[in-house]
C-alpha positions as CSV (number, residue, x, y, z in Angstrom):
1,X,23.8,12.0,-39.2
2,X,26.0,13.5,-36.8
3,X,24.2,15.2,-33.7
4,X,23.8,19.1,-34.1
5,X,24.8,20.9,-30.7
6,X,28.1,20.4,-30.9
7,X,28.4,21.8,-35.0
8,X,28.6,25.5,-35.6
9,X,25.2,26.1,-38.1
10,X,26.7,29.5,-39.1
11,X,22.6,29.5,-38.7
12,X,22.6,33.5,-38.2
13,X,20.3,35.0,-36.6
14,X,19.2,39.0,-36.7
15,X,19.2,41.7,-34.8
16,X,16.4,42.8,-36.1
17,X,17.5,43.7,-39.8
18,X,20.9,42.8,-38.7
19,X,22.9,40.1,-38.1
20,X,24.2,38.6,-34.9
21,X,26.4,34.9,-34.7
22,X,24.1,32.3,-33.7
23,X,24.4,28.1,-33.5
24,X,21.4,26.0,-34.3
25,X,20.4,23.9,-31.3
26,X,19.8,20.4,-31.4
27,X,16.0,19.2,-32.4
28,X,14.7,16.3,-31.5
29,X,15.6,13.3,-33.6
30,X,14.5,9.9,-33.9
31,X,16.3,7.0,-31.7
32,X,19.1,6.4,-34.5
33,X,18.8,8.8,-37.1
34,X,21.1,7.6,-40.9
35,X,22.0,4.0,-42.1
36,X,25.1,3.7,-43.0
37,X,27.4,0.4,-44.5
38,X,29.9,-0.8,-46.5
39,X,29.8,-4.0,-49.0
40,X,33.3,-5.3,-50.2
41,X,34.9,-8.4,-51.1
42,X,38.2,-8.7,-52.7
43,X,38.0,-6.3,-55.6
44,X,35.6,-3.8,-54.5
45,X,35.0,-0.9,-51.8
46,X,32.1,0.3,-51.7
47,X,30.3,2.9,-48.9
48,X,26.5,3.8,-48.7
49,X,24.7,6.4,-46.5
50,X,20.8,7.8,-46.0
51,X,21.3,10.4,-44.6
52,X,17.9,11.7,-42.1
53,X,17.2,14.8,-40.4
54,X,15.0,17.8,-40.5
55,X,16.5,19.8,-42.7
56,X,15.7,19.6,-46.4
57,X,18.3,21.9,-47.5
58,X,21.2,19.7,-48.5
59,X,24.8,20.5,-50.3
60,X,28.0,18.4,-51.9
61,X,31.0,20.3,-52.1
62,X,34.5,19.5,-53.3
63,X,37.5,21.2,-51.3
64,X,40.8,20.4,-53.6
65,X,43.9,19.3,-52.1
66,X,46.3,22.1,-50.2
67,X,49.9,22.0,-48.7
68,X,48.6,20.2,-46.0
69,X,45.5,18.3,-46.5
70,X,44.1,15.8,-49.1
71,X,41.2,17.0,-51.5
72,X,37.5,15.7,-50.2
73,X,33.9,15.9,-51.2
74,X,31.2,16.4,-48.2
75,X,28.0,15.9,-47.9
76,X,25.7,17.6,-45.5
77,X,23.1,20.6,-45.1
78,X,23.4,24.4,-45.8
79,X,25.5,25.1,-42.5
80,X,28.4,23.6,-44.3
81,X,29.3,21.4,-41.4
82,X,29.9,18.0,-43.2
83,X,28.2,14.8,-42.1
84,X,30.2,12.8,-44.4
85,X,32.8,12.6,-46.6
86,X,35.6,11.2,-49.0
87,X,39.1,11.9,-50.0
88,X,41.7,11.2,-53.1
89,X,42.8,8.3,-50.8
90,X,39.7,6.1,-51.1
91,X,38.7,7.0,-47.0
92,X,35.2,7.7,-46.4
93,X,33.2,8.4,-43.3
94,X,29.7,9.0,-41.6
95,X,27.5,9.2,-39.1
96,X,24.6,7.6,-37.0
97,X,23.2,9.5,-34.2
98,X,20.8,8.7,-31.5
99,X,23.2,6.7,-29.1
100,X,23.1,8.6,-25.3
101,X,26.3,7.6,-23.7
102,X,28.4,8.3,-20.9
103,X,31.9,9.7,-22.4
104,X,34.8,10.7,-20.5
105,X,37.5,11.8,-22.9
106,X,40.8,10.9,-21.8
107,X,42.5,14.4,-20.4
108,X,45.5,14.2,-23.0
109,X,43.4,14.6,-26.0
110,X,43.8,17.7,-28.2
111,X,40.6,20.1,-29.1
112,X,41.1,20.7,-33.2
113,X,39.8,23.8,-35.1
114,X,36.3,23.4,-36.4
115,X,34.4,20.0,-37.3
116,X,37.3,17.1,-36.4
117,X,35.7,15.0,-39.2
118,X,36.7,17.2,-41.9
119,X,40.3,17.1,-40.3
120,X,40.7,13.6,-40.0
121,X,38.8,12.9,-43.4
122,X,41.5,16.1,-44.8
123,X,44.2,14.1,-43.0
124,X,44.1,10.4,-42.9
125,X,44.7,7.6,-45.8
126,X,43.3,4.0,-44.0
127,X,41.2,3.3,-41.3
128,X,44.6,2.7,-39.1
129,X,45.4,6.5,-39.5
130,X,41.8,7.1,-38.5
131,X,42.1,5.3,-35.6
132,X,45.1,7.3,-34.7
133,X,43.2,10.6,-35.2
134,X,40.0,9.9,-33.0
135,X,43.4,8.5,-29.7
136,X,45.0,11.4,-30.3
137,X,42.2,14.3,-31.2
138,X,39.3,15.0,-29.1
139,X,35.3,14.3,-31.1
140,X,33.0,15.3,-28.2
141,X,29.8,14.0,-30.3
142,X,31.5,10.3,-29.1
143,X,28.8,10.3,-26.3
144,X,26.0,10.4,-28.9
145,X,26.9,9.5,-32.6
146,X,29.0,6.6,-33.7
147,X,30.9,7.3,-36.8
148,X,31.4,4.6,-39.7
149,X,34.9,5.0,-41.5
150,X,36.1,2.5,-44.3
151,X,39.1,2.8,-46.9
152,X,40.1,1.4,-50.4
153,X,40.9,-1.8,-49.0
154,X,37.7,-2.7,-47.6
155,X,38.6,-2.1,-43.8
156,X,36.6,-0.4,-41.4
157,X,36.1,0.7,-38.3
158,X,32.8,2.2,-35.7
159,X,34.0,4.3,-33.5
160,X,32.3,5.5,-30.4
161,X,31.8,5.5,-27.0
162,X,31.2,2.5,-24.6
163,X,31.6,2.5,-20.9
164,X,32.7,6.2,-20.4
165,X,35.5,5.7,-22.7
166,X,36.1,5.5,-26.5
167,X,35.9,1.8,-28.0
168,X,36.8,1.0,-31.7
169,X,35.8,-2.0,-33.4
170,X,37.5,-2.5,-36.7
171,X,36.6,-5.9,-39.3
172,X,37.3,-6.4,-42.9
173,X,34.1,-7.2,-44.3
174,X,30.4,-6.1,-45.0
175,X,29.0,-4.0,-42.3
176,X,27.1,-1.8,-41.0
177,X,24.3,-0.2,-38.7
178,X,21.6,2.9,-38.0
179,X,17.9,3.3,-38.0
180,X,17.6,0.1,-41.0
181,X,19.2,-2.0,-38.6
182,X,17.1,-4.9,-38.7
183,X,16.6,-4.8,-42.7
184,X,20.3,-4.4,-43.0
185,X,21.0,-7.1,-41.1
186,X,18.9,-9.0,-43.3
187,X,20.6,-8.2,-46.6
188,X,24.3,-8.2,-45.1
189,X,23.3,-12.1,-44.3
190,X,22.7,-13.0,-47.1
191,X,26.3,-11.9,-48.3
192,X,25.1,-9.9,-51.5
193,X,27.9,-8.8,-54.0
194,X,29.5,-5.2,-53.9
195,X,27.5,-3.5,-56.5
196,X,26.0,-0.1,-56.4
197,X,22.9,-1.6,-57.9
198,X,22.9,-4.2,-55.0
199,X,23.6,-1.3,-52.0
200,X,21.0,1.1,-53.8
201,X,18.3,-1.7,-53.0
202,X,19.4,-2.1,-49.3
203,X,19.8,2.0,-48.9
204,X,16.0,2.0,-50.0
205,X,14.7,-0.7,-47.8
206,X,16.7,1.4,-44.8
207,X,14.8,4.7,-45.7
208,X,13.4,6.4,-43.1
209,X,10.1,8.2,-43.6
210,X,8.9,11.4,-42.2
211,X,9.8,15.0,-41.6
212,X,13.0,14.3,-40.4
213,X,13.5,11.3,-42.1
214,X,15.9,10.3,-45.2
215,X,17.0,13.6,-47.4
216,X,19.4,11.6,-49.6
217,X,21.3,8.8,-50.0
218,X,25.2,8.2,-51.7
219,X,27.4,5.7,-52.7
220,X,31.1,6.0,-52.5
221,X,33.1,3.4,-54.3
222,X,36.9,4.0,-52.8
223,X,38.9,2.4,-55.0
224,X,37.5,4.5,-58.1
225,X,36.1,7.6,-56.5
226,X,32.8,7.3,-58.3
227,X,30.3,9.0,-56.5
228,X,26.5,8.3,-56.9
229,X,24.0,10.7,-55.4
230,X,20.3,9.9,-55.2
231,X,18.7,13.1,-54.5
232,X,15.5,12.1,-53.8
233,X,15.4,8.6,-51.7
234,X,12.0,7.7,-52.8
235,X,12.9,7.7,-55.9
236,X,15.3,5.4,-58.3
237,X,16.7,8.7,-59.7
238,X,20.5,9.0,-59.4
239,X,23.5,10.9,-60.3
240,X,26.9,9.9,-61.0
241,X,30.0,12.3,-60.0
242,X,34.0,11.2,-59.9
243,X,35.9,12.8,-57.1
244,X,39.0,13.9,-59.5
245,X,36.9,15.6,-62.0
246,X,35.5,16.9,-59.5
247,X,38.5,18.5,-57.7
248,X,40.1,19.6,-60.9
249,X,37.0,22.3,-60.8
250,X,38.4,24.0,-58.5
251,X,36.5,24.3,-55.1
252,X,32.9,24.9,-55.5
253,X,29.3,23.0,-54.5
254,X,25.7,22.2,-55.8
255,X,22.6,21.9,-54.1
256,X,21.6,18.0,-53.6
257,X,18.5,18.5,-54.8
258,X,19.3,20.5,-57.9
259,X,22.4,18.6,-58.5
260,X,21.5,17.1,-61.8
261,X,21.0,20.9,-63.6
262,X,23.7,22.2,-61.6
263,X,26.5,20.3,-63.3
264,X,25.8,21.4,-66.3
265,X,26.3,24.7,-65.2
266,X,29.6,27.0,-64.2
267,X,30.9,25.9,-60.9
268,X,29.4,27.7,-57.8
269,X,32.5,29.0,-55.9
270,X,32.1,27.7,-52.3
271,X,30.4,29.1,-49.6
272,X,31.9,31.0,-46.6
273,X,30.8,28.2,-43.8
274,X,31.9,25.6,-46.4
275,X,35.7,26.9,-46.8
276,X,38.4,25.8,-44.9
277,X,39.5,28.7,-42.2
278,X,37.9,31.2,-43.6
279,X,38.5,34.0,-40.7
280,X,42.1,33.0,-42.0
281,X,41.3,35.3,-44.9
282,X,41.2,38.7,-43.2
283,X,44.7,39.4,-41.3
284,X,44.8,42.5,-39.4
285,X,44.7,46.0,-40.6
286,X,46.4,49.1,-39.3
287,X,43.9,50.8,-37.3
288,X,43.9,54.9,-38.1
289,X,40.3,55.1,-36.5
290,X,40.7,53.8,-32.9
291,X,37.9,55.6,-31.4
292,X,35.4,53.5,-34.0
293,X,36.8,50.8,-32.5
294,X,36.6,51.9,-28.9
295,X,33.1,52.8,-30.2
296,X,32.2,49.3,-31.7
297,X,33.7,47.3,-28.4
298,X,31.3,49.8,-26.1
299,X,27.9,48.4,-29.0
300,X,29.0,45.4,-28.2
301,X,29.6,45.5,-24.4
302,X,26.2,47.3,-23.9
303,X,24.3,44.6,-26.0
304,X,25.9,41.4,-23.8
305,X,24.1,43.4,-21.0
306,X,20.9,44.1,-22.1
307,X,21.6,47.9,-22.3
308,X,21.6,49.2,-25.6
309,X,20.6,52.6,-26.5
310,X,18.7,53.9,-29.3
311,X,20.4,56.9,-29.9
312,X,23.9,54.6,-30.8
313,X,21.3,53.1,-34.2
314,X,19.4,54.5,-37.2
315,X,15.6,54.6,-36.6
316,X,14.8,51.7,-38.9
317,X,17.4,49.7,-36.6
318,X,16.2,50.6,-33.8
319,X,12.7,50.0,-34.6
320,X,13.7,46.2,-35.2
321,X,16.6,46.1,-32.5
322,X,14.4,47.7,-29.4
323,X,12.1,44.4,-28.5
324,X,15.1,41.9,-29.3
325,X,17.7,42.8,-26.9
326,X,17.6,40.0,-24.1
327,X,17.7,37.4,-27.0
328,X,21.0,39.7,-28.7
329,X,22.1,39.6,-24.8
330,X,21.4,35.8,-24.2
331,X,23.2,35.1,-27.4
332,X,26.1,37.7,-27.0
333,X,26.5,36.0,-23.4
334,X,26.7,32.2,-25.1
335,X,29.9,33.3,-27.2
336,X,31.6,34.0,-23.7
337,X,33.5,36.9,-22.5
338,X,34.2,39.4,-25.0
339,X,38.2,39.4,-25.3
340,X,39.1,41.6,-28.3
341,X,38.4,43.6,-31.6
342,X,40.6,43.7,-34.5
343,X,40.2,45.1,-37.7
344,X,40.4,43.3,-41.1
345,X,38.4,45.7,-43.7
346,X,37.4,49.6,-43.8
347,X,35.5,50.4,-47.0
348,X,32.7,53.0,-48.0
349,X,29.5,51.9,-49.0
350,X,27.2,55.0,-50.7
351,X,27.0,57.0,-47.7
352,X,27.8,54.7,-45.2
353,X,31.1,53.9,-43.7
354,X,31.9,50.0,-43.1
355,X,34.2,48.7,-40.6
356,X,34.9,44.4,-40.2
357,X,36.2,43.5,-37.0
358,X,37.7,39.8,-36.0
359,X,35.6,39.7,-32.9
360,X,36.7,37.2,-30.4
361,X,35.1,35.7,-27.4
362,X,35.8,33.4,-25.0
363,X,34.1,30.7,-26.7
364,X,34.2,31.8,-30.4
365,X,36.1,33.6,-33.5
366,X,33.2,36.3,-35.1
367,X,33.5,38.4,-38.4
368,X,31.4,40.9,-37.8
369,X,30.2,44.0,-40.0
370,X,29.4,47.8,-38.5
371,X,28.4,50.3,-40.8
372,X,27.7,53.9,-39.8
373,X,26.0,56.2,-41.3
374,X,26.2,59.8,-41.8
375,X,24.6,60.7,-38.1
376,X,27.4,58.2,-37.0
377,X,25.0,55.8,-35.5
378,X,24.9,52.5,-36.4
379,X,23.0,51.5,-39.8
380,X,23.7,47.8,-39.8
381,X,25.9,44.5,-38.6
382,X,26.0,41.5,-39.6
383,X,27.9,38.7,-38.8
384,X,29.7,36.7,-42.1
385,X,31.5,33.9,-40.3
386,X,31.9,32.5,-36.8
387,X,34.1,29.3,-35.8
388,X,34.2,27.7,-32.4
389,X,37.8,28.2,-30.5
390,X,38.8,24.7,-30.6
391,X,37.7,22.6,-27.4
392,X,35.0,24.8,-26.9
393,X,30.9,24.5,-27.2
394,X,28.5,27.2,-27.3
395,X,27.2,27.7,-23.8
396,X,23.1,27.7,-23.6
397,X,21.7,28.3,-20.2
């Protein structure tokens, strides 16, 4: 489990009966929260995760291979920021949080766009390339989480932060670490063989119990790409998935917990906060209404400071909108200093006309919704994607 605060939720939050861009903050979490390991030997691979926090509302979803990245499967909750994964190459990777320290990046290292484990995972072959990725590319979570990453070979490597700076320790051999510690380090001495069977055993002596304890648990085996999902960690029920099928599907996800019916069904196409780039999808439009525009940036202006009117909204809006504006304001304010408006859609809805704006900020990307209605006032927004600026974090004081 990979800490929160720095991982857009796409969490959104309402204005009212509207929609505004929100990030889920951090809740508290246990001291180490996920166990994570690898068993190998000569001939096998093999990667296992429980996976604990609060949230009970976990996905697996399959992006296929594009011009320039390698087709994974991730693993993680329903704001389709992925706390593991693993690609056509046999690579896998997760997290353990709960580590507090002191991390000063060095200055030359590059922000990347959105959650830097999906890019290196997208990216990278062996654990050498990985390595490569985290000296070159900045992961501010370093001061916090530790990530496990192993490839088809058996190699692997914890990377995280030690003494303000980044440390990487590779071996080739079983390992691993998280809130089992001290039952893992129990099985791992007694060198057991790479089975699933074998891991499955260990994963369940690691479980964490609790609210915010173990949601599910996988195995990865990298040299075949068999995936095994147990849905439920208290129990011995699993499911068994291969990573090529999967990707021949086309892109598309299923609910952990529901995982069993749902491949029996049609694919379910991917979710926005799941897809690659999505604000890629809407380029820029001609704009033949500038005033709506002018109109939109003034909404938007007058909400960061607290000033909204009631006359610019519908009634039913308004009635919702009037005792929420220093939360819109406070959260408005957290995307930074609002830098421009750009159209990507005009469409009519029944009566009402609907205008999507790229919205960005100092600190974010936002695709936002305005529809107006016949009064011209506003009849809803809603926000359907928002991405960090790479570098960036949301700013909550």
């Amino acid at each position: 489990m990979k800490a929160f605060h720095h991982a857009p939720s796409l969490l959104l939050k309402h204005w009212g009966t509207c929609v505004v861009v929100a990030w889920m903050l951090a809740a508290p979490f246990q001291a180490s929260a996920c166990t994570i390991f690898v068993l190998t030997d000569a001939n096998r691979a093999l990667f296992f995760n429980n996976e604990d926090w609060f949230n009970p509302t976990t996905r697996l979803w399959f992006v296929p291979a594009g011009k320039d990245h390698l087709g994974c499967a991730y693993l993680g909750f329903d704001n389709g920021w992925a706390q593991g994964g693993l690609n056509t190459a046999g690579l896998a990777f997760d997290w353990v949080s709960g580590f507090e320290e002191k991390y000063e990046p060095e200055p030359n290292l590059q922000p990347v766009r959105g959650n830097p484990s999906e890019r290196m995972i997208e990216s990278c072959t062996t654990v050498e390339e990985a390595v490569a990725f985290y000296r070159r590319f900045s992961e501010p979570d370093f001061a916090r989480s530790r990530i496990l990453i192993a490839d088809r070979t058996g190699a692997s490597v914890v990377i995280g932060a030690r003494n303000g700076k980044l440390h990487v320790a590779s071996l080739r051999q079983s390992r691993g670490f998280g809130y089992g510690r001290n039952a893992l380090e129990r099985e791992l001495a007694k060198s057991p063989e790479p089975t699933v069977a074998n891991g499955a055993a260990i994963l369940r002596a690691c479980r964490q119990p609790g609210e915010g304890g173990t949601k599910y648990s996988n195995v990865f085996d990298l040299k075949t790409g068999e995936m095994v999902l147990f849905p439920f960690p208290d129990r011995s029920e699993s499911v068994t998935l291969n990573l090529a099928v999967e990707l021949a599907k086309g892109p598309h996800f299923y609910d952990i917990a529901h995982l069993r019916g749902q491949l029996a069904e049609a694919p379910r196409s991917l979710l926005n906060n799941m897809k690659r780039f999505y604000l890629d999808e809407f380029p820029a439009l001609a704009d033949q209404e500038p005033a709506v525009a002018e109109r939109v940036r003034a909404l938007i202006l007058d909400s960061a400071n607290g000033a909204m009117r009631s006359e610019d909204y519908a009634p039913t809006l308004w009635s919702a909108l009037a005792s929420e504006q220093k939360k819109v304001a406070a959260e408005l304010k957290g995307l930074g200093d609002f830098v421009s408006l750009t159209l990507v859609g005009r469409f009519d809805e029944g009566s009402h006309r609907v205008y999507r704006y790229r919205m960005e900020f100092g600190r974010a990307i936002v695709l936002q919704r305005f529809a107006f209605n016949e009064r011209n006032q506003v009849a809803s927004v809603q926000s359907e994607a928002n991405e960090l600026k790479p570098g960036a974090s949301l700013k909550t004081d």
